[in-house]
C-alpha positions as CSV (number, residue, x, y, z in Angstrom):
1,X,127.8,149.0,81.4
2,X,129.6,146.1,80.1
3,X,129.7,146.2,76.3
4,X,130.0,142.8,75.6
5,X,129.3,140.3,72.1
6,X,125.6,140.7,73.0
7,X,125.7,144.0,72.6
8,X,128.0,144.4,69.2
9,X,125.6,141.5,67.8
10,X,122.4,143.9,68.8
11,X,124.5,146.8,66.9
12,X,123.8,145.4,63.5
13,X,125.9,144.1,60.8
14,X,129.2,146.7,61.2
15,X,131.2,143.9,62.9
16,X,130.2,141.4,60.7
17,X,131.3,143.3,57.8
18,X,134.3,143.8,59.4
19,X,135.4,140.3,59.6
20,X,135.2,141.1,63.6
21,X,132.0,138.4,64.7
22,X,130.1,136.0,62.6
23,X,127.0,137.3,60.7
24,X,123.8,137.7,62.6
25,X,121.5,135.4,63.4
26,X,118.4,136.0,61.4
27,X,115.7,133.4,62.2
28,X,115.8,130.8,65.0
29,X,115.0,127.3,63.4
30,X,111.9,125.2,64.7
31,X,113.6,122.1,64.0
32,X,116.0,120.3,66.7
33,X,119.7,120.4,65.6
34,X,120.2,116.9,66.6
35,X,117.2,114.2,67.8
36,X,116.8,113.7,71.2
37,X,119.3,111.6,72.8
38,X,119.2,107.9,73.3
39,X,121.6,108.1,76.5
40,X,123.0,110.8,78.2
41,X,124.2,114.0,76.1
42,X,127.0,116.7,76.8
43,X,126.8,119.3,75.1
44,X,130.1,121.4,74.9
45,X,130.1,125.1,73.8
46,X,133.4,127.0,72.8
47,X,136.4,124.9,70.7
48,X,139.3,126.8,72.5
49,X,142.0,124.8,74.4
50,X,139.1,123.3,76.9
51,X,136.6,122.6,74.6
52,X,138.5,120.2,72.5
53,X,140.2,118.4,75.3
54,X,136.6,118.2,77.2
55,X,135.4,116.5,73.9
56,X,137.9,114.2,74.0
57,X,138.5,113.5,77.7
58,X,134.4,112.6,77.7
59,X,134.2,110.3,75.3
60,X,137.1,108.4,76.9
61,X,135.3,109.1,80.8
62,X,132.1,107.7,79.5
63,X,132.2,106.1,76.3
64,X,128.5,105.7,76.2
65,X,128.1,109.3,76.2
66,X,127.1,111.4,73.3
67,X,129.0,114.3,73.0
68,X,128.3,117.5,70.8
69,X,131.3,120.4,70.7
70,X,129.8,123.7,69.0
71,X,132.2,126.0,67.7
72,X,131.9,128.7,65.5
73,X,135.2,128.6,63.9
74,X,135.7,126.6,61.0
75,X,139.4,125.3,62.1
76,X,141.0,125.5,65.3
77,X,143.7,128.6,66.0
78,X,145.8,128.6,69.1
79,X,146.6,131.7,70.6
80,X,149.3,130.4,73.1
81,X,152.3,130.1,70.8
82,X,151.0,133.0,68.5
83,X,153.1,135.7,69.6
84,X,155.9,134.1,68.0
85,X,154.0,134.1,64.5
86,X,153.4,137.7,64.9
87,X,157.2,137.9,64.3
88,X,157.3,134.8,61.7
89,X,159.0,132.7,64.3
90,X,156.5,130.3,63.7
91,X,154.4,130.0,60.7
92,X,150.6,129.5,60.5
93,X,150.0,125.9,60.2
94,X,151.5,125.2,63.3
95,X,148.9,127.3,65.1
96,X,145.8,125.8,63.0
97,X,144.2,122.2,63.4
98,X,141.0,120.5,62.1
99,X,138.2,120.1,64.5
100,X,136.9,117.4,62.0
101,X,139.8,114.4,62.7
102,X,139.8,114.2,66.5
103,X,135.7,114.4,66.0
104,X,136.0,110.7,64.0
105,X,138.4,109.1,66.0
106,X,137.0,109.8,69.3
107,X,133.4,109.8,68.5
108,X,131.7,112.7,69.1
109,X,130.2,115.3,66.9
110,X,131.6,118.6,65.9
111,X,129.2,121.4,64.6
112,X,130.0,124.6,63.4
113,X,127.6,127.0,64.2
114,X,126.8,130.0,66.3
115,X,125.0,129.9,70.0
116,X,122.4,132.1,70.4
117,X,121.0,131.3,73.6
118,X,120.9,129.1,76.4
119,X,117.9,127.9,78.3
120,X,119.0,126.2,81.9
121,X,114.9,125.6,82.5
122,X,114.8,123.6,79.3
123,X,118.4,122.4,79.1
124,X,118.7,123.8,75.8
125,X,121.3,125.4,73.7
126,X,119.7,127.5,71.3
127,X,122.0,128.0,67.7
128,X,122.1,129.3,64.5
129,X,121.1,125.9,63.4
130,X,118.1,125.1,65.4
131,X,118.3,123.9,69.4
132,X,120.1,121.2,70.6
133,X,119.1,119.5,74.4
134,X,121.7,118.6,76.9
135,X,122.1,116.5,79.6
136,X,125.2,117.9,81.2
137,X,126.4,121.6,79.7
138,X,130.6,122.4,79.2
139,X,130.6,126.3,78.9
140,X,134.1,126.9,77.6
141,X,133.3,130.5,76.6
142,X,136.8,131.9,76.6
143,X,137.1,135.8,77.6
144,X,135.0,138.6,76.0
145,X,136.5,142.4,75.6
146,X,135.1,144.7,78.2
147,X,135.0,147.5,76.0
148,X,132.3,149.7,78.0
149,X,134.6,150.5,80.3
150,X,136.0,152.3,78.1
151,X,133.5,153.6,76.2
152,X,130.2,153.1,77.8
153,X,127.4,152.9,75.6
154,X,129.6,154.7,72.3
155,X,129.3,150.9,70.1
156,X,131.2,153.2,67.1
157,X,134.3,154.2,69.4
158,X,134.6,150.6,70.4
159,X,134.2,149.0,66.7
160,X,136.7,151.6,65.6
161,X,139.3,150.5,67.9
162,X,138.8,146.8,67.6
163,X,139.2,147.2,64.0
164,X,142.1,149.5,64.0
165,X,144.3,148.4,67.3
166,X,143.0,145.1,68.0
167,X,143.6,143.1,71.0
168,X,143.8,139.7,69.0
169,X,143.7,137.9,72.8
170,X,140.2,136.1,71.2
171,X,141.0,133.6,67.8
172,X,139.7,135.9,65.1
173,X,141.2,137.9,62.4
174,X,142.6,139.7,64.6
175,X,145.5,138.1,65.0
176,X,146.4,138.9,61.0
177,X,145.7,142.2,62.0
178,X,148.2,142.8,64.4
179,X,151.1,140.5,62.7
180,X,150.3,142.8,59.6
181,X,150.6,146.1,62.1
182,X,154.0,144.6,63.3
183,X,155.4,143.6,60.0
184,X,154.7,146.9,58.0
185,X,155.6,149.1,61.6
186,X,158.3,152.0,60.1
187,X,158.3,153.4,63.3
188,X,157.4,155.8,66.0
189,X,155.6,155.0,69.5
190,X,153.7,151.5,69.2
191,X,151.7,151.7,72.8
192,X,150.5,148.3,74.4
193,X,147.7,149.1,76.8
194,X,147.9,146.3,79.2
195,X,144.1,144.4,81.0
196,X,143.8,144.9,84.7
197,X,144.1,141.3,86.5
198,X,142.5,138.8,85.8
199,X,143.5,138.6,82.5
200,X,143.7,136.2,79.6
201,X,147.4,134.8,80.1
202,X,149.4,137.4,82.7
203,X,152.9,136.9,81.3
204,X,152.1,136.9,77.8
205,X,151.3,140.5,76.9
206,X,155.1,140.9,78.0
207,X,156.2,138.2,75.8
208,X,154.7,140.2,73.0
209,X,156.1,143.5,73.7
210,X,159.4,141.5,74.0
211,X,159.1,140.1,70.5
212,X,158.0,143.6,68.9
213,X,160.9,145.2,70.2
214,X,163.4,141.7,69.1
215,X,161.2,142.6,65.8
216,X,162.0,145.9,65.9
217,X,165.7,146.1,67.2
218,X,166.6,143.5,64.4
219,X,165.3,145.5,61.6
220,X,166.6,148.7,62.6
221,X,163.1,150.4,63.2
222,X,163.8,153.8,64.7
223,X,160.7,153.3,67.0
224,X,159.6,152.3,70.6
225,X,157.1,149.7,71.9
226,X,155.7,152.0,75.3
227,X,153.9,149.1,77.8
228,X,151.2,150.8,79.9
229,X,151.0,148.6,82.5
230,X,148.1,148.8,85.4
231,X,150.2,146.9,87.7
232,X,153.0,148.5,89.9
233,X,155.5,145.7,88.3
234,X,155.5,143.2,85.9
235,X,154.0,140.3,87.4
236,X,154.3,136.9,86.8
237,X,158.0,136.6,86.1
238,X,158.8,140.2,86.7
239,X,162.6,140.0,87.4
240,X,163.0,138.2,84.3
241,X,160.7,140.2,82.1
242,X,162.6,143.5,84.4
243,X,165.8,142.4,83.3
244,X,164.5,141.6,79.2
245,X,163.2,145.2,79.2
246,X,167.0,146.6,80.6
247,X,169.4,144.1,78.8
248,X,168.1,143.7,75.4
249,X,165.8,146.5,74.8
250,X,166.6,149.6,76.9
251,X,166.8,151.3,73.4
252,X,163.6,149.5,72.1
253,X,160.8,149.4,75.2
254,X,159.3,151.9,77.6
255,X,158.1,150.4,80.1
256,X,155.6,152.5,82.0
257,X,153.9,151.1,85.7
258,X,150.3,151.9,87.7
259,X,149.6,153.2,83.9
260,X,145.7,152.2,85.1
261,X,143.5,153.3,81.7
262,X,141.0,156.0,82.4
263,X,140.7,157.1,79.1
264,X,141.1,156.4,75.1
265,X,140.8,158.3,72.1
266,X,140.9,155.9,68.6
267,X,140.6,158.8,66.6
268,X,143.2,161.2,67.9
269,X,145.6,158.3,68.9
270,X,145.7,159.5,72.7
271,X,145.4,156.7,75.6
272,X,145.5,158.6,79.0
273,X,146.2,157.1,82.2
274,X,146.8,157.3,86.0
275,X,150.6,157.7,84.8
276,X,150.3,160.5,82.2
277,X,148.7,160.5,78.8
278,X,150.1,159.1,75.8
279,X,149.8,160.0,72.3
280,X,150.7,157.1,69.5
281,X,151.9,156.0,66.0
282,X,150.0,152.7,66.3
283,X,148.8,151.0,69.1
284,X,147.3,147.4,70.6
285,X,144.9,148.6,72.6
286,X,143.9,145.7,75.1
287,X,140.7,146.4,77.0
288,X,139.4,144.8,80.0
289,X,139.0,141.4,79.9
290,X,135.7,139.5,81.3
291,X,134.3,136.1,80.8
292,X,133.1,135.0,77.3
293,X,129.6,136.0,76.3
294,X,128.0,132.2,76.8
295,X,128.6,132.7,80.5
296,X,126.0,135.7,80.0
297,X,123.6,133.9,77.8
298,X,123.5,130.9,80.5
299,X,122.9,133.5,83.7
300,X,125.6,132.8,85.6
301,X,127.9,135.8,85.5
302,X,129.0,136.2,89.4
303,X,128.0,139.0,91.9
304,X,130.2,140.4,94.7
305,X,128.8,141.2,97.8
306,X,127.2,144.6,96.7
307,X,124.9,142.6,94.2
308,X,127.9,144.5,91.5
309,X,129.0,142.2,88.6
310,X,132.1,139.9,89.2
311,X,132.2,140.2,84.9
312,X,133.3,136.2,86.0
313,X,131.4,132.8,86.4
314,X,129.9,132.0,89.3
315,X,130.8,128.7,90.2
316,X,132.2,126.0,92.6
317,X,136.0,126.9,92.9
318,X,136.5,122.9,93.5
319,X,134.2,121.0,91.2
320,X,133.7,123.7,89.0
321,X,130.0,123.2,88.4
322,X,127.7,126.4,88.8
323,X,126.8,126.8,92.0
324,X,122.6,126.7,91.0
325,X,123.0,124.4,88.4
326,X,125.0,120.9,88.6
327,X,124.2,120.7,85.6
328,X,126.5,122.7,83.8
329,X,130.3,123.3,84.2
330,X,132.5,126.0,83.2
331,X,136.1,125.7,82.4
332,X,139.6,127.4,81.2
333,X,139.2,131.4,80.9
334,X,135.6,132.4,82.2
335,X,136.3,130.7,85.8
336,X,135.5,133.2,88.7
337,X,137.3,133.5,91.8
338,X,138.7,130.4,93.5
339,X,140.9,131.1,96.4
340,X,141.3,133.6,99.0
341,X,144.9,133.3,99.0
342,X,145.4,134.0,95.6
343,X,142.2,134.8,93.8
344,X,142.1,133.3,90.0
345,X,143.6,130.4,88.4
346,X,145.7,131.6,85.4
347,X,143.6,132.2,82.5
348,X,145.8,129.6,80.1
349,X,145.6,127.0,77.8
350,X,147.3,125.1,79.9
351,X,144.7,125.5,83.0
352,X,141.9,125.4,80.5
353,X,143.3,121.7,79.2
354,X,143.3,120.7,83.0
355,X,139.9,122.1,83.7
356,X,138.9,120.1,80.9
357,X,139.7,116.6,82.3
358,X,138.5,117.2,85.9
359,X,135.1,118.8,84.7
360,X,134.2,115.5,82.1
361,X,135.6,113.2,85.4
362,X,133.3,114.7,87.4
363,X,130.4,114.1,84.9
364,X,131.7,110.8,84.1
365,X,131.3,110.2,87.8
366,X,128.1,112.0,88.3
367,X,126.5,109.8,85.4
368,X,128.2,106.6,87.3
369,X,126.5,107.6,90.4
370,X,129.9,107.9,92.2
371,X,131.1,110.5,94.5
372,X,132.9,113.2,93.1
373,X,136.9,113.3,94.0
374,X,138.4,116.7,94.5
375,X,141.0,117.9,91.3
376,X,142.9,120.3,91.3
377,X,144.8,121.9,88.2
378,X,148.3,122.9,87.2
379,X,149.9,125.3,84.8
380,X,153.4,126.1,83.2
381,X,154.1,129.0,81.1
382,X,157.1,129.2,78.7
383,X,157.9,133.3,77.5
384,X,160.1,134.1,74.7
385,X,161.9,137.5,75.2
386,X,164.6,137.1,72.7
387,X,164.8,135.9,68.9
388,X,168.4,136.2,68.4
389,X,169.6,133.8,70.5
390,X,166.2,132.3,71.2
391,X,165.8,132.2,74.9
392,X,162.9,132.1,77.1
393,X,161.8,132.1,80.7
394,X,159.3,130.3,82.8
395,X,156.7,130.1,85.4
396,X,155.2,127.0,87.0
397,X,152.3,126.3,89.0
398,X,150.9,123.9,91.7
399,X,147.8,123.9,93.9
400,X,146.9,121.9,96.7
401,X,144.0,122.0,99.5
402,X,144.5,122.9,103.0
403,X,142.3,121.3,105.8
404,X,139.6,123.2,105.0
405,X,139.6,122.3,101.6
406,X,140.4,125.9,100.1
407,X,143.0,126.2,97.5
408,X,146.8,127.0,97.7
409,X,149.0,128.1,95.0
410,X,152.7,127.7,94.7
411,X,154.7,129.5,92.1
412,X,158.3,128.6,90.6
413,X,159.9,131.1,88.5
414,X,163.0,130.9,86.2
415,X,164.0,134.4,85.3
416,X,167.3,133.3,84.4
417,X,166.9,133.6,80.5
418,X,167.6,130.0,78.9
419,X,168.0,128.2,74.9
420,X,167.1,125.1,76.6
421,X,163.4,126.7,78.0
422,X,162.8,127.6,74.5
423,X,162.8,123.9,73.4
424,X,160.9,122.8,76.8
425,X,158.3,125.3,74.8
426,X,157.9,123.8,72.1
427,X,158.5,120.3,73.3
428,X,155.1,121.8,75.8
429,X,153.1,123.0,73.0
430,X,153.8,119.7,70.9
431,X,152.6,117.9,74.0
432,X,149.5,119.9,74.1
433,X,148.9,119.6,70.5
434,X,148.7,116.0,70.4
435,X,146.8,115.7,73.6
436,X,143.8,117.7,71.7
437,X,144.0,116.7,68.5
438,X,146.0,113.4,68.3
């Protein structure tokens, strides 16, 4: 069983409390959100890295468009770039923005609030603040925690260990969690349990083991950041990230392969796996990942060919439209399968910015009655593994279409560890930041 936001929401107020979801939804209100629309409406749900952009990217597409972005957040929090705050490298404000100014300039409306439900047959979103029609539907839903398969149907064993050892891969107070965990750390065995692919951004559970241990190693913590990995390797970037665990921190990180999770233990501190079992001072304890809980609410989680759920968005791998609906388009994190060659897309900001501009093209298009061209996306991922010198490595990649139209991927790596691929970072990030928000 997949224990998913559904489920914690149907637990009762325990996660609410905890600062963990928003409060529950009490009553549904009979009254529309917004009137009906005079033209055509796109409603976007999720304000992550694709939501924002698809706001934007729509107006400009079809400037006679209304366009709606939910979000239950109050401000925007970036979770590329916030490993580096964990270790005050960077400091809060340079993860946050305001939903609010990009809303005026470009012209469409932000609204915080919850989504409770979503009706395809009715072409209604369904939120804490009444329903809302749509037109065309943007599901950027993000990733949801696959704690079940941890913990089946135990809802206390799972809200005990997203409260205590928090995965903080989801904006949420988790992240204050974990930089609090790491800055008051006096030492002992800090275990990362890494997600089995696909996962919310491969390389970057590396790049924050890497910036523990620079944490670490700088203060003179007599303790050891152990990386359970699933995979036989580290993987993307592994020679770098090899040669980051064995020249800087051979003293600081145990790095520990086909360390699948089978089983964990909040209570007694005990995470057992294919490789041996593993007892801990403190812990980020990073379940399974899946796609966000909208996906769910809409129907459209994927099945594999023994009627099994994918736990990912059925879609079309090319126009990125569900494949029942044309409706409604999913983008960044909850994308299913794409390619037979290489599977997912990265589950990035960077892809989910991409995603972003081809899916509002196509309905730009659609609404145009024109054709639909084929997009593809790209993606480039900057990694931090050292804070004294700063120096980073780098993956970048490019897709293409063979003649039957499925999708390639080429990688470039630079495990060579570089000053001047810490700057293309931020110089990256800057980029990104205005593209959203500017």
């Amino acid at each position: 069983m997949i224990l998913s936001r559904r489920h914690f929401l149907a637990g009762g107020a325990g996660l609410a409390a905890a600062g963990l979801l928003p409060s529950p939804l009490l009553a549904r209100s009979p009254s529309p959100l917004l009137p009906p629309p005079k033209g055509k409406r796109v409603v976007i749900c999720g304000g992550g890295w694709g939501g924002v952009t698809a706001a934007k990217y729509m107006r400009l597409a079809a400037p006679d468009s209304e366009v709606v972005l939910l979000e239950r957040n109050a401000n925007f929090f970036s979770c590329p770039m916030s490993n580096k705050w964990l270790v005050n490298i960077v400091d809060a404000k340079y993860l946050m923005h305001d939903y609010l100014a990009p809303a005026r300039k470009y012209g469409y409306t932000f609204i915080q609030t919850e989504v409770a439900a979503i009706e395809r047959d009715r072409k209604t979103v369904i939120t804490a603040q009444g329903p809302i029609q749509y037109d065309y539907l943007i599901l950027a839903a993000g990733i949801g925690y696959d704690y079940g398969a941890w913990f089946g149907d135990d809802r206390a064993a799972a809200h005990y260990t997203r409260t205590h050892f928090p995965a903080a891969y989801i904006a949420s107070a988790e992240h204050l969690t974990i930089k609090n965990k790491v800055q008051s750390f006096e030492g002992g065995d800090f275990v990362m349990t890494l997600p089995p692919p696909p996962h919310r951004c491969p390389p970057s559970p590396y790049e924050r083991a890497c910036l523990i241990a620079w944490h670490i190693k700088t203060n003179n913590i007599k303790g050891k950041v152990f990386i359970l990995d699933p995979k036989p390797a580290p993987a993307p970037i592994g020679e770098g990230y090899r040669r980051a665990f064995e020249e800087l921190y051979k003293d600081q990180i145990v790095y520990v392969p086909n360390a699948r999770t089978t089983g964990v233990d909040p209570y007694t501190k005990t995470v057992t796996t294919a490789a041996g079992q593993f007892r801990f001072d403190d812990a980020i304890l990073m379940a399974p990942h899946r796609a966000g809980e909208m996906v769910d609410m809409a129907g459209l989680i994927g099945r594999n060919k023994d009627g099994e759920s994918t736990g990912w968005a059925d879609h079309d791998p090319l126009y990125l439209h569900a494949k029942d609906d044309p409706n409604v388009f999913i983008i960044g994190d909850s994308v299913g399968r794409v390619s037979d060659f290489f599977g997912f897309y990265p589950k990035s900001g960077h892809v989910a910015n991409r995603h972003a501009r081809m899916a509002t093209a196509h309905i730009a298009r659609r609404m145009a009655d024109k054709p639909l061209e084929k997009l593809l996306p790209d993606n480039l991922c900057f990694m931090m593994v050292n804070g004294s010198p700063r120096e980073a490595i780098s993956v970048q990649f490019a897709y293409s279409l063979d003649v039957f139209d499925t999708i390639e991927q080429q990688t470039h790596e630079i495990h060579d560890r570089d000053a001047t691929l810490v700057e293309a970072d931020f110089e990256w990030a800057s980029a990104m930041y205005e593209d959203m928000f500017a």
